[in-house]
DRENDOVO-902485 format. One record per residue (C-alpha): residue in one letter; x, y, z; residue number from 1. Coordinates in Angstrom, 2 decimals. Layout:
<atoms>
@res=a | u=X | v=Y | w=Z | n=NUM .
...
</atoms>
This chain:
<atoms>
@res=x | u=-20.64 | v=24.36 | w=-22.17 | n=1 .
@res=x | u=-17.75 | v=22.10 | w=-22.44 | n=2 .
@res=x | u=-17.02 | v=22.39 | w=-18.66 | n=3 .
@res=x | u=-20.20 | v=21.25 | w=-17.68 | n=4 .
@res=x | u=-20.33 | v=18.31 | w=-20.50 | n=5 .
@res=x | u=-16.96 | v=16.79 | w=-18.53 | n=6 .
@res=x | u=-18.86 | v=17.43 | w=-15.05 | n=7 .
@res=x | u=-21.68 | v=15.40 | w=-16.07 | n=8 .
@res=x | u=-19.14 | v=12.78 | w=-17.72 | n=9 .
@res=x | u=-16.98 | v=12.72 | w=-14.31 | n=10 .
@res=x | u=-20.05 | v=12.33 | w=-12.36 | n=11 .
@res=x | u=-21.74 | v=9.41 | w=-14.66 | n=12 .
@res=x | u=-17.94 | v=7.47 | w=-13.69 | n=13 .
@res=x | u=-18.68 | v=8.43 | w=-10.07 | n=14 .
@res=x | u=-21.84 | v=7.10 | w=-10.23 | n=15 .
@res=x | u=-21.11 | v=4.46 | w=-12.33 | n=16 .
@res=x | u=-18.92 | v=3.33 | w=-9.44 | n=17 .
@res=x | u=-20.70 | v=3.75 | w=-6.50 | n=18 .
@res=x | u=-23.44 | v=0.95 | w=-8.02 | n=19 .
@res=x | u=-20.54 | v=-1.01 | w=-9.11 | n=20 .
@res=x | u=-19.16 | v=-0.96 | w=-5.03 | n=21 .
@res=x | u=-22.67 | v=-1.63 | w=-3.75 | n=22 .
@res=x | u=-23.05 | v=-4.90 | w=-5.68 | n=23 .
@res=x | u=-19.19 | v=-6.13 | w=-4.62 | n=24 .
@res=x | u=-20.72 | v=-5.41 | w=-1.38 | n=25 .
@res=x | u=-23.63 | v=-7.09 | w=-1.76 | n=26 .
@res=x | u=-22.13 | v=-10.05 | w=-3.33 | n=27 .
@res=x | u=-19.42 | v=-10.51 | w=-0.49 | n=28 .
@res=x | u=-22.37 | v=-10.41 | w=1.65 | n=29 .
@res=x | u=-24.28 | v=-13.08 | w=-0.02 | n=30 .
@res=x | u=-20.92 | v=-15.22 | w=0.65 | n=31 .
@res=x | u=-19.83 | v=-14.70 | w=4.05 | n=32 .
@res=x | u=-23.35 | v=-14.86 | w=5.79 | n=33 .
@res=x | u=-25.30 | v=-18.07 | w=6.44 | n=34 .
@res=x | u=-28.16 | v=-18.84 | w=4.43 | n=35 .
@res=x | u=-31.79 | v=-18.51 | w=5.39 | n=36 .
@res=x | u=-31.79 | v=-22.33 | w=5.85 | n=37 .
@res=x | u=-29.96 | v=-25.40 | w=5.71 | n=38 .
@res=x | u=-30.43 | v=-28.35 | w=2.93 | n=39 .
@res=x | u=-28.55 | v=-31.66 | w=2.49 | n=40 .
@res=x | u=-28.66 | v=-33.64 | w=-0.67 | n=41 .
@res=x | u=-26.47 | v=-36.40 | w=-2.77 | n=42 .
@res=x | u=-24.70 | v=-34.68 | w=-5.37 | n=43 .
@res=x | u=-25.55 | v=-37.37 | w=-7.83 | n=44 .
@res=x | u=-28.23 | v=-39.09 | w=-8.30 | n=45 .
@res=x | u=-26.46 | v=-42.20 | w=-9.75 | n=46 .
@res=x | u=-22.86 | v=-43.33 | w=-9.47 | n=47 .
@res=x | u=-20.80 | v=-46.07 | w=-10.43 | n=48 .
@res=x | u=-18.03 | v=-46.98 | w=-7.64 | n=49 .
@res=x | u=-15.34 | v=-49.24 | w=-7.89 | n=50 .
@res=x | u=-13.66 | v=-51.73 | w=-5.46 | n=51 .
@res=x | u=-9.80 | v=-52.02 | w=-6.14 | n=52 .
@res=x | u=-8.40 | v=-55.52 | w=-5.53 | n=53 .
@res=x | u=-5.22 | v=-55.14 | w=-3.78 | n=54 .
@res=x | u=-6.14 | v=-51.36 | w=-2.34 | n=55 .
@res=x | u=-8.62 | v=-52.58 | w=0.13 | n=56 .
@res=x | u=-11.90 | v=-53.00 | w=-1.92 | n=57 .
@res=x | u=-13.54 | v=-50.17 | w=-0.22 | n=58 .
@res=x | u=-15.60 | v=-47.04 | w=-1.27 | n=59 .
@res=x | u=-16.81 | v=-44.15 | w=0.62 | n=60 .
@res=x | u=-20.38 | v=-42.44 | w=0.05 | n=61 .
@res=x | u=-22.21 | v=-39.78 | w=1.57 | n=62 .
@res=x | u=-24.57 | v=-36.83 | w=0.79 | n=63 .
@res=x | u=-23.63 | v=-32.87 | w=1.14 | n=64 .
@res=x | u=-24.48 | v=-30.47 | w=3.64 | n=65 .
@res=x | u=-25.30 | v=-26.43 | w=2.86 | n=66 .
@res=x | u=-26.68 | v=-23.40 | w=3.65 | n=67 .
@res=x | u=-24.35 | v=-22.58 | w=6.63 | n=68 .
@res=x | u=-20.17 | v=-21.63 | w=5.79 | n=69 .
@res=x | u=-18.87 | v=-23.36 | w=9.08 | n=70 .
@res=x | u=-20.77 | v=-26.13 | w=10.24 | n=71 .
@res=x | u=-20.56 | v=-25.93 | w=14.39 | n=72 .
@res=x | u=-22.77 | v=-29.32 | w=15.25 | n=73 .
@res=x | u=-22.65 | v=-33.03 | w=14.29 | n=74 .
@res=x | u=-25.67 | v=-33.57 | w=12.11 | n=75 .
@res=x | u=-27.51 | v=-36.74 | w=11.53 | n=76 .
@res=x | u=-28.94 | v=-37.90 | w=7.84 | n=77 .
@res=x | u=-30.79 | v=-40.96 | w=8.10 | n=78 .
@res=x | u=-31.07 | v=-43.09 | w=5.09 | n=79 .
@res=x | u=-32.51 | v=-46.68 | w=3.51 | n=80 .
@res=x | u=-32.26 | v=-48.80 | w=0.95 | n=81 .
@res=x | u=-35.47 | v=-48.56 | w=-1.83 | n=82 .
@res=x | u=-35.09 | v=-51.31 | w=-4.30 | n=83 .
@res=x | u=-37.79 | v=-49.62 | w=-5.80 | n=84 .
@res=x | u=-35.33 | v=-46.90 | w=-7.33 | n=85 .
@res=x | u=-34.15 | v=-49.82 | w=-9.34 | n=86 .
@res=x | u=-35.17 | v=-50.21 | w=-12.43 | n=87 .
@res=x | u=-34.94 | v=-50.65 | w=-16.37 | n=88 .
@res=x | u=-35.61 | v=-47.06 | w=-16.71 | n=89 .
@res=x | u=-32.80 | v=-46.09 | w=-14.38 | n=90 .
@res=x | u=-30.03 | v=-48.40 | w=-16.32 | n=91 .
@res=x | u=-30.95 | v=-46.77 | w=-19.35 | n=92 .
@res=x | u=-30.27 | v=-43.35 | w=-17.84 | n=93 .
@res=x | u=-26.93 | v=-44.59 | w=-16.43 | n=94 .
@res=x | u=-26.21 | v=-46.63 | w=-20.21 | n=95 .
@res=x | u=-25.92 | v=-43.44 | w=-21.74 | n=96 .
@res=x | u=-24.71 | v=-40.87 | w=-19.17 | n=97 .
@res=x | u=-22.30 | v=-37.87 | w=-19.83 | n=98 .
@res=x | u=-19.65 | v=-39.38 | w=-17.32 | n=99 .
@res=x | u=-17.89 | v=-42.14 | w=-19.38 | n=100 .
@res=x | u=-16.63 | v=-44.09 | w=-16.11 | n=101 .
@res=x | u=-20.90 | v=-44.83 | w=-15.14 | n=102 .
@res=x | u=-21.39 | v=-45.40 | w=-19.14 | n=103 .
@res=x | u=-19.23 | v=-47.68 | w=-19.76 | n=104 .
@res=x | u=-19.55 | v=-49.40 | w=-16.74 | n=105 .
@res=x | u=-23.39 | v=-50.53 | w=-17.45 | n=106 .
@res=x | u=-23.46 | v=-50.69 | w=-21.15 | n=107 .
@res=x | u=-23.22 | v=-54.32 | w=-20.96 | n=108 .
@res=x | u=-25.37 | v=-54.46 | w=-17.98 | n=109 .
@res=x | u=-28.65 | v=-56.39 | w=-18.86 | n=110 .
@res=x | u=-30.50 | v=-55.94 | w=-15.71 | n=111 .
@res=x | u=-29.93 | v=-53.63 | w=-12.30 | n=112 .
@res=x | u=-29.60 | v=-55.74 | w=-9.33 | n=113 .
@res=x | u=-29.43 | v=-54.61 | w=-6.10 | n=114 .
@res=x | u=-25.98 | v=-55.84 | w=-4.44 | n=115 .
@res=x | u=-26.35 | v=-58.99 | w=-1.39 | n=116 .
@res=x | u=-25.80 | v=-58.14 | w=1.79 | n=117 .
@res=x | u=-23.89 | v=-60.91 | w=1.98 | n=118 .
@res=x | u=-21.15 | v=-58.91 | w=-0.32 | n=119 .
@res=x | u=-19.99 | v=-56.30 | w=1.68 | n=120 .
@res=x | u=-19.80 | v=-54.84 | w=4.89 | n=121 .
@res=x | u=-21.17 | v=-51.40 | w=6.05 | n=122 .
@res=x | u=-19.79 | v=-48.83 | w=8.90 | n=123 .
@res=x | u=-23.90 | v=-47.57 | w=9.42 | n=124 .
@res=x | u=-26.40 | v=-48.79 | w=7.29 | n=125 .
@res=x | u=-29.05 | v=-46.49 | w=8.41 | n=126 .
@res=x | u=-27.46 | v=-43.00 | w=9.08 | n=127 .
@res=x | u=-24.54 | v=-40.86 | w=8.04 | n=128 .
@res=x | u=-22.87 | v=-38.57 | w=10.06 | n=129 .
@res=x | u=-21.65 | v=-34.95 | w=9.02 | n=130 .
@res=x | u=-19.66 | v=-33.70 | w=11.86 | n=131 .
@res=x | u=-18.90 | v=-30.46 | w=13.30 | n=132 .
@res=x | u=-16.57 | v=-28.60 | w=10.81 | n=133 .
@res=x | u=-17.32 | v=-30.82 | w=7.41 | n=134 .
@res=x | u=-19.99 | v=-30.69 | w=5.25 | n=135 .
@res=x | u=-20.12 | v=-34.21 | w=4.08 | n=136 .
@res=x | u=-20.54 | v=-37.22 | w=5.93 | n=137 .
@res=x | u=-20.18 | v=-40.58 | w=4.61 | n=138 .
@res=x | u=-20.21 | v=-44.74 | w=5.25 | n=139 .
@res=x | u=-17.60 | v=-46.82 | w=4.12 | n=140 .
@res=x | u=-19.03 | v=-50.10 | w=2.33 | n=141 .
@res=x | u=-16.29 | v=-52.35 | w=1.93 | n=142 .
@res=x | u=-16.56 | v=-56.00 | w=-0.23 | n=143 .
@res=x | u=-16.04 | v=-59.21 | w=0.67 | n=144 .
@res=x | u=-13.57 | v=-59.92 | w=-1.59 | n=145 .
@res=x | u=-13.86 | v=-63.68 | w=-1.79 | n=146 .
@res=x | u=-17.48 | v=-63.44 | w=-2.31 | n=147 .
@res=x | u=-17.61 | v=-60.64 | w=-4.79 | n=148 .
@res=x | u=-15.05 | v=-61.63 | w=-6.88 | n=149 .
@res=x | u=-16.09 | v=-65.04 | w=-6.96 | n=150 .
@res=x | u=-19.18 | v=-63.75 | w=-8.62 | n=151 .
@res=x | u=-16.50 | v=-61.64 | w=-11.41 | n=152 .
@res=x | u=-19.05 | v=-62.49 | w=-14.45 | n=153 .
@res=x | u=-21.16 | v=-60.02 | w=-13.02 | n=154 .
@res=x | u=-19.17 | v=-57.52 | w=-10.74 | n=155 .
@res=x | u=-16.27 | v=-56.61 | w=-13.61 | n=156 .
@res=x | u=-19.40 | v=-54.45 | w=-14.77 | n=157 .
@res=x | u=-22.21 | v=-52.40 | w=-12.69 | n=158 .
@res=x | u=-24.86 | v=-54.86 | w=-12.70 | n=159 .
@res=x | u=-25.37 | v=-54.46 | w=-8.89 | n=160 .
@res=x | u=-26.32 | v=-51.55 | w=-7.45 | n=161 .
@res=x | u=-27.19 | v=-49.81 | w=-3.58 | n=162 .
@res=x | u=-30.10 | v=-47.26 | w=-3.94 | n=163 .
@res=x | u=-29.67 | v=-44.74 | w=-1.15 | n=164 .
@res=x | u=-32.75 | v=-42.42 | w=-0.38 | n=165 .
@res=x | u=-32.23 | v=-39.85 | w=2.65 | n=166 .
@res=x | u=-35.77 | v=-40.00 | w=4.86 | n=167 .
@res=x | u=-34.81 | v=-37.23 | w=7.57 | n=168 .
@res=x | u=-32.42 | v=-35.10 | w=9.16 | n=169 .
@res=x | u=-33.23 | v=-33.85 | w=12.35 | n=170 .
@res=x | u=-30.39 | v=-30.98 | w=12.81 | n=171 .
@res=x | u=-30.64 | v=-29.82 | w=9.38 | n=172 .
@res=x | u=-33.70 | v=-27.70 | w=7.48 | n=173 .
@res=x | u=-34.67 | v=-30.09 | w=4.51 | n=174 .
@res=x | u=-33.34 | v=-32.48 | w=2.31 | n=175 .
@res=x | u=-33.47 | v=-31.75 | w=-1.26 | n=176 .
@res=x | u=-36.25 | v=-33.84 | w=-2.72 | n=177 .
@res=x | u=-34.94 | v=-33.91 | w=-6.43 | n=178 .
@res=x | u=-31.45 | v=-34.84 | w=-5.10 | n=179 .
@res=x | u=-32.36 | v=-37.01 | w=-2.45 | n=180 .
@res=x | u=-31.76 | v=-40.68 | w=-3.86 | n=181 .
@res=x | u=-28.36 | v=-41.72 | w=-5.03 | n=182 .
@res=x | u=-27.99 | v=-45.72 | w=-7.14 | n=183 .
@res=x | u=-24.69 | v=-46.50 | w=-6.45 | n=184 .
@res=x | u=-23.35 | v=-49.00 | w=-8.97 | n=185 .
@res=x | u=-20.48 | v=-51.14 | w=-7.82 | n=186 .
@res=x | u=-17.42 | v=-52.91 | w=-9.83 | n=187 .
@res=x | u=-13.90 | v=-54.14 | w=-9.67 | n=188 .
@res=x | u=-10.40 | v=-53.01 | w=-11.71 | n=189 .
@res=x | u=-7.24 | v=-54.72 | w=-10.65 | n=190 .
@res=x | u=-4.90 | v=-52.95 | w=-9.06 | n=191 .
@res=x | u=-2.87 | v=-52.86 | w=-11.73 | n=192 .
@res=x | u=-4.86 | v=-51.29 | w=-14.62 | n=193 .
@res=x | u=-4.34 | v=-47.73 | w=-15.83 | n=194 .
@res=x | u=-2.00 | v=-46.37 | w=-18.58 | n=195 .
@res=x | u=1.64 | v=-46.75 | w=-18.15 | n=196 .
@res=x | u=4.90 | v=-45.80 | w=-20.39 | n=197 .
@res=x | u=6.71 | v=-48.48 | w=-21.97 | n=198 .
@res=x | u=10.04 | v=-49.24 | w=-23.12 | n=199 .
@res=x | u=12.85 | v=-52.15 | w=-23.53 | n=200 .
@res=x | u=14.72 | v=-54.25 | w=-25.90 | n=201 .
@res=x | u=14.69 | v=-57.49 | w=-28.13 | n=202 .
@res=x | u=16.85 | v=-59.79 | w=-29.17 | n=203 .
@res=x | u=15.95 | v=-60.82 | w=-32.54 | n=204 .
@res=x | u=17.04 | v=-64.19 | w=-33.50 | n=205 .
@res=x | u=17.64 | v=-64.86 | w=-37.37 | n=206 .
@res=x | u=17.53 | v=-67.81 | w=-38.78 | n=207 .
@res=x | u=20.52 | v=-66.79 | w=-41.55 | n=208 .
@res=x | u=21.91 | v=-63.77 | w=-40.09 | n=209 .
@res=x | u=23.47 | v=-63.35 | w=-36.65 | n=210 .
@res=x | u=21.19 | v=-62.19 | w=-33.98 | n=211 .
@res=x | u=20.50 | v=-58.44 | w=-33.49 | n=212 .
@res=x | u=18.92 | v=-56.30 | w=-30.97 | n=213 .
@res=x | u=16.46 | v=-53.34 | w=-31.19 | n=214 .
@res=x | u=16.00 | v=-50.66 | w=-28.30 | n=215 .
@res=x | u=12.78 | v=-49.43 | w=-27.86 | n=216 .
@res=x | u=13.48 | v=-46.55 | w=-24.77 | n=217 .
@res=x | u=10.88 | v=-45.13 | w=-22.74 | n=218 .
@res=x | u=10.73 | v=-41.28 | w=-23.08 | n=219 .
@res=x | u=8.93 | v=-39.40 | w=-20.58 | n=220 .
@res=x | u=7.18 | v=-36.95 | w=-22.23 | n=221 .
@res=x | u=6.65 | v=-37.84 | w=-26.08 | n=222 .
@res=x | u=5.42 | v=-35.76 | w=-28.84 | n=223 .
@res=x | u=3.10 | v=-38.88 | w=-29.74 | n=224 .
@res=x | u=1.27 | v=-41.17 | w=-27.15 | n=225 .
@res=x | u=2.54 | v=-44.29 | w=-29.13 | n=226 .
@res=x | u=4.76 | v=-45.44 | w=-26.54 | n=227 .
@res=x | u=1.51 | v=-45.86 | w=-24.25 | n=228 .
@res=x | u=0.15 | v=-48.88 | w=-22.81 | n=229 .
@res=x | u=-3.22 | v=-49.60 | w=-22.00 | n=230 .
@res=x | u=-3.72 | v=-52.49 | w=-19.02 | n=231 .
@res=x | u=-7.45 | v=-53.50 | w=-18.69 | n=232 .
@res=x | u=-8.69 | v=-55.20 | w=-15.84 | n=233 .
@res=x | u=-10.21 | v=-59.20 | w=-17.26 | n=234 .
@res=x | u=-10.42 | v=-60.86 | w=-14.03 | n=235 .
@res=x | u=-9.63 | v=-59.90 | w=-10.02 | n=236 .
@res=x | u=-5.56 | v=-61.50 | w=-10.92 | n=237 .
@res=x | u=-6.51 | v=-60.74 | w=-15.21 | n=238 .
@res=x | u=-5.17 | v=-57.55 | w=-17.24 | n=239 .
@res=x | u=-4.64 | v=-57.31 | w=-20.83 | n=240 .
@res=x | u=-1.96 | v=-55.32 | w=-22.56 | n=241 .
@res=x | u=-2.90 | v=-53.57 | w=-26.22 | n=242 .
@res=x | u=0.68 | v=-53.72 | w=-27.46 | n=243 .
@res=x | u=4.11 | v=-55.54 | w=-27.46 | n=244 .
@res=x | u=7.27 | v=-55.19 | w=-28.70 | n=245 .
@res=x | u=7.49 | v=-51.90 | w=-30.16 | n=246 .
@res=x | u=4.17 | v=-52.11 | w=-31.68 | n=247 .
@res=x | u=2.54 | v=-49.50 | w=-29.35 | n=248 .
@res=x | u=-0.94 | v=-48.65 | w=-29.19 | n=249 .
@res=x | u=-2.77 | v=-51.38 | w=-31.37 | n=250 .
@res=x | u=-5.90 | v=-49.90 | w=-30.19 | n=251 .
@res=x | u=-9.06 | v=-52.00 | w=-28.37 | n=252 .
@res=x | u=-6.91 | v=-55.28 | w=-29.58 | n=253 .
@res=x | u=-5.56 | v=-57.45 | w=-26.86 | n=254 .
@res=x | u=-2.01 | v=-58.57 | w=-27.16 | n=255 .
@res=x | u=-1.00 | v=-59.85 | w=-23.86 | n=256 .
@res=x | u=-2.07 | v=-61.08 | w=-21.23 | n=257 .
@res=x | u=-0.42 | v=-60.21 | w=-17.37 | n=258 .
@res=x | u=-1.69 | v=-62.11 | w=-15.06 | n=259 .
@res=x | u=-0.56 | v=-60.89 | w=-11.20 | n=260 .
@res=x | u=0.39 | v=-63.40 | w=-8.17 | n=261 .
@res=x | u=1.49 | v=-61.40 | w=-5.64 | n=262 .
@res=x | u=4.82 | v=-59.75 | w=-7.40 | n=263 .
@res=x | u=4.67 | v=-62.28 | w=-9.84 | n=264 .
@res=x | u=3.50 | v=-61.67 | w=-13.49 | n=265 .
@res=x | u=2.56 | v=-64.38 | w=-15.47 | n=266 .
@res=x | u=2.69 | v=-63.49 | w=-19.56 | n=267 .
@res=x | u=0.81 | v=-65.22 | w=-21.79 | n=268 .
@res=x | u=-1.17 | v=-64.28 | w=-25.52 | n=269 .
@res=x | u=-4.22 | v=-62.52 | w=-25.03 | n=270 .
@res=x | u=-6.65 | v=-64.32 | w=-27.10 | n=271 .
@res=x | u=-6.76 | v=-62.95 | w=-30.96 | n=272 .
@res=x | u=-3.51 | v=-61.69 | w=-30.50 | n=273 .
@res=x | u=-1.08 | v=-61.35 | w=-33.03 | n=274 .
@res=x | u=1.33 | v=-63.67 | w=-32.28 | n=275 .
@res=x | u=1.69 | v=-66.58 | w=-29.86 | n=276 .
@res=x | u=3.30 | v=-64.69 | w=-27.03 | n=277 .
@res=x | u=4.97 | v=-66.93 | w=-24.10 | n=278 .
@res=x | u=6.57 | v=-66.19 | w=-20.85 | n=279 .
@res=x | u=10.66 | v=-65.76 | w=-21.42 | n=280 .
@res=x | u=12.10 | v=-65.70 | w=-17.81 | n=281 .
@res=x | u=10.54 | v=-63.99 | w=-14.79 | n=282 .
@res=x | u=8.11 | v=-61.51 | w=-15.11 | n=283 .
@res=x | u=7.58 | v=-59.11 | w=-11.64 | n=284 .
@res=x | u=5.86 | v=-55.89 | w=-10.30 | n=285 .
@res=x | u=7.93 | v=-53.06 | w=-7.99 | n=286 .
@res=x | u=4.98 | v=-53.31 | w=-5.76 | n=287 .
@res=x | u=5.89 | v=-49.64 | w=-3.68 | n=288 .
@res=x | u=4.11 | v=-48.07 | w=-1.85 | n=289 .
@res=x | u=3.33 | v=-44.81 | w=-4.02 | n=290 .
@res=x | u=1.14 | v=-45.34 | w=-6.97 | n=291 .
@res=x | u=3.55 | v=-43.19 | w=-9.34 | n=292 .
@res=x | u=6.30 | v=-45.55 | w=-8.27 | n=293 .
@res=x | u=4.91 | v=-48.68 | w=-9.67 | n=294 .
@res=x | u=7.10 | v=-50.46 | w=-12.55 | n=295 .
@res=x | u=6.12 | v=-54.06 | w=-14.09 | n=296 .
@res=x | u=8.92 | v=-55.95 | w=-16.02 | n=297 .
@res=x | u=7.76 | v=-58.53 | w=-18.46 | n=298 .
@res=x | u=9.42 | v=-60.85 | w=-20.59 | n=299 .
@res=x | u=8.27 | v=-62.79 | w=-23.47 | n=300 .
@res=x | u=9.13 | v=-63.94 | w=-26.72 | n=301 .
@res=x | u=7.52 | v=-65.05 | w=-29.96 | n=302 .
@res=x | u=8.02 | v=-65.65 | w=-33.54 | n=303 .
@res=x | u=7.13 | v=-64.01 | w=-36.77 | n=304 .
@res=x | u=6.10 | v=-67.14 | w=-39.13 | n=305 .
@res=x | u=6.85 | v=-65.38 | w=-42.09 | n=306 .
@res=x | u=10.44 | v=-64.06 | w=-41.17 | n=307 .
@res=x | u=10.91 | v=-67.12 | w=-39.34 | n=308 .
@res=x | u=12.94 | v=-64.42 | w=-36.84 | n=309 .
@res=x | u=11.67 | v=-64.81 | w=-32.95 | n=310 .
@res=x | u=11.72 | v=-62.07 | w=-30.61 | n=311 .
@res=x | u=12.81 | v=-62.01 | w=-26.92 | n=312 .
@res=x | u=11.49 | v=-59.28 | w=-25.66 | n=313 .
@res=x | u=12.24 | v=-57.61 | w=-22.13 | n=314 .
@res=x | u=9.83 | v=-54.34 | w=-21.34 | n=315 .
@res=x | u=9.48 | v=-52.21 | w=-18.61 | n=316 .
@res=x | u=6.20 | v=-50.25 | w=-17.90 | n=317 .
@res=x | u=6.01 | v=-47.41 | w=-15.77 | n=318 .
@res=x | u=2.91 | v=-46.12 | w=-14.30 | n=319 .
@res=x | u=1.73 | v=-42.98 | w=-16.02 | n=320 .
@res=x | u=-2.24 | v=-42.65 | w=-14.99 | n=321 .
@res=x | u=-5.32 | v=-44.24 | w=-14.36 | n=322 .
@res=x | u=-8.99 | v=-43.01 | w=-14.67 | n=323 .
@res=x | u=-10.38 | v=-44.02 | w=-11.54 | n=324 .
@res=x | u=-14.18 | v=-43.34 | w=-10.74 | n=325 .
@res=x | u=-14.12 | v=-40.33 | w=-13.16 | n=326 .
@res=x | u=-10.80 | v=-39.01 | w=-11.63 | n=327 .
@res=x | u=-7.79 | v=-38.95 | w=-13.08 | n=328 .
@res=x | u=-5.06 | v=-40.09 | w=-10.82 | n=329 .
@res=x | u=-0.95 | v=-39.92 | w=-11.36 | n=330 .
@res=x | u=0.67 | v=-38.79 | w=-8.44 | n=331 .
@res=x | u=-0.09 | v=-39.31 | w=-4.20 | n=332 .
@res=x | u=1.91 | v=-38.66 | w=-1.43 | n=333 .
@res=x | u=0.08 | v=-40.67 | w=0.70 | n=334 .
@res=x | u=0.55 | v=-44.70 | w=0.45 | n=335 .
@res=x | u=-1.86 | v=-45.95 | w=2.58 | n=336 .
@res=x | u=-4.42 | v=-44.75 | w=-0.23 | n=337 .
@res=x | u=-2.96 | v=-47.95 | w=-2.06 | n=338 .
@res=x | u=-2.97 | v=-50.36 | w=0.94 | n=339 .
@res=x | u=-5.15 | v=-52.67 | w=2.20 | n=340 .
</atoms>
């Protein structure tokens, strides 16, 4: 009796792993054999892109190709431009989307636009291209930079936008009809934006005591994110700077304002700031070639009316991060990414 009780229980494992093998089989199957069919589609259907001033001001988009796991041919996805994808129903979508970077691009977007022709340049503006051995193809729209930033009221948020619909694509099965429009919002940052470590000293001037100075160093990491700077893009040349001195951190208050000229930083008070900050010698950016390599070095002064003492203050910020189109980029190997 007991013999046969651990037969049976030896042969339910046996079993238990043959069905077990059969659907690892089966599944390994499902992944290296082609699909039944082939389908393209836009991952998205809406986007907010953004042209870097300084980094080229371009953008690449395209749609996705499936169903097959190497692609052997160049395939051809033809596309236009609907305006009629534009509209107030859309921007509400976008106002209130899960990605913060397309949120908070359009929440102070009144009205969807679509972007002038006369703003940027196109590589196709009728077909993309996925060739043999990708499975994306894509156009690269690139802004006129005097034109678009000329027009900075409007293009430091989403309000324009390029509606992409695919129409056909001969080489491949079908194009996915619930993924087969894309509204592409455009913006700027400057170059310079991001998050960055900070760190420095100031010479404190006392009316009745002899001067002192305070050292504010920049650890890389902290326990705390105190030491933090936030630069936010105002203009195409514009950040502003939420902290001086070694007040870190002062939250969505603007402190200073940076404004870049080539290497050249210009420091002034960002307006409702606390103090009336002006420029104390030369102010520059590293410019190099690697975005994890970029320094600025301000300095700036300004007095406390109630201590009477004024502060000279000279800073250094080091690049930490910057959320850029919903990715979060720190470190590149590859410097013509930041090049024009």
């Amino acid at each position: 009796m007991e013999l046969t009780y651990k037969k049976r229980k030896v042969m339910k494992k046996i079993l238990a792993f043959i069905i077990l093998s059969i659907a690892l089989t089966s599944c390994y199957e499902n992944y290296i054999y082609d699909y039944t069919h082939t389908g393209v589609y836009f991952p998205y259907q809406q986007d907010v892109r953004t042209f870097i001033v300084g980094e080229g001001m371009k953008i690449e988009v395209g749609p996705a190709f499936g169903g097959v796991r190497k692609n052997t041919i160049d395939r051809t996805v033809n596309f236009v431009f609907d305006n009629t994808l534009i509209t107030p129903l859309r921007l509400s979508f976008m106002q209130v989307a899960s990605q913060p970077y397309i949120k908070n691009a359009t929440l102070p977007v009144v009205t969807l636009k679509r972007l002038s022709g006369t703003y940027y340049t196109i590589t196709d503006s009728t077909k993309f291209i996925i060739k043999s051995g990708w499975h994306n193809g894509t156009v690269v729209i690139k802004a006129d930079s005097t034109k678009f930033l000329n027009d900075s009221v409007n293009t430091i948020m989403s309000t324009y936008v390029l509606p992409f619909e695919l129409t056909s694509a001969p080489e491949i099965d079908t194009i996915l009809a619930s993924k087969s429009t894309n509204i592409v919002g455009v913006k700027f940052e400057n170059k310079l934006f991001g998050y960055y470590w900070h760190g420095g000293a100031a010479v404190v001037n006392r009316p009745t005591l002899a001067d002192t100075t305070i050292v504010y160093k920049t650890t890389i990491p902290t326990a705390s994110e105190n030491p933090t700077w936030t630069l936010t893009t105002a203009g195409p040349s514009t950040l502003k700077a939420n902290a001086y001195f070694n007040v870190n951190n002062t939250g969505v208050k603007q402190q200073l304002q940076l404004v870049l000229k080539g290497t050249k930083v210009y420091v002034s008070a960002a307006a409702g700031s606390a103090y009336a900050f002006t420029p104390d010698g030369e102010s520059s950016f590293n410019n190099p070639k690697l975005l994890q390599d970029r320094r600025i070095y301000i300095k700036y002064k300004y007095t406390n009316a109630v201590s009477g003492y004024t502060y000279h203050c000279t800073d250094t910020l080091r690049f930490r991060n910057r959320l850029h189109d919903g990715t979060n980029e720190w470190y590149d190997t590859d410097a013509s990414h930041y090049s024009k």
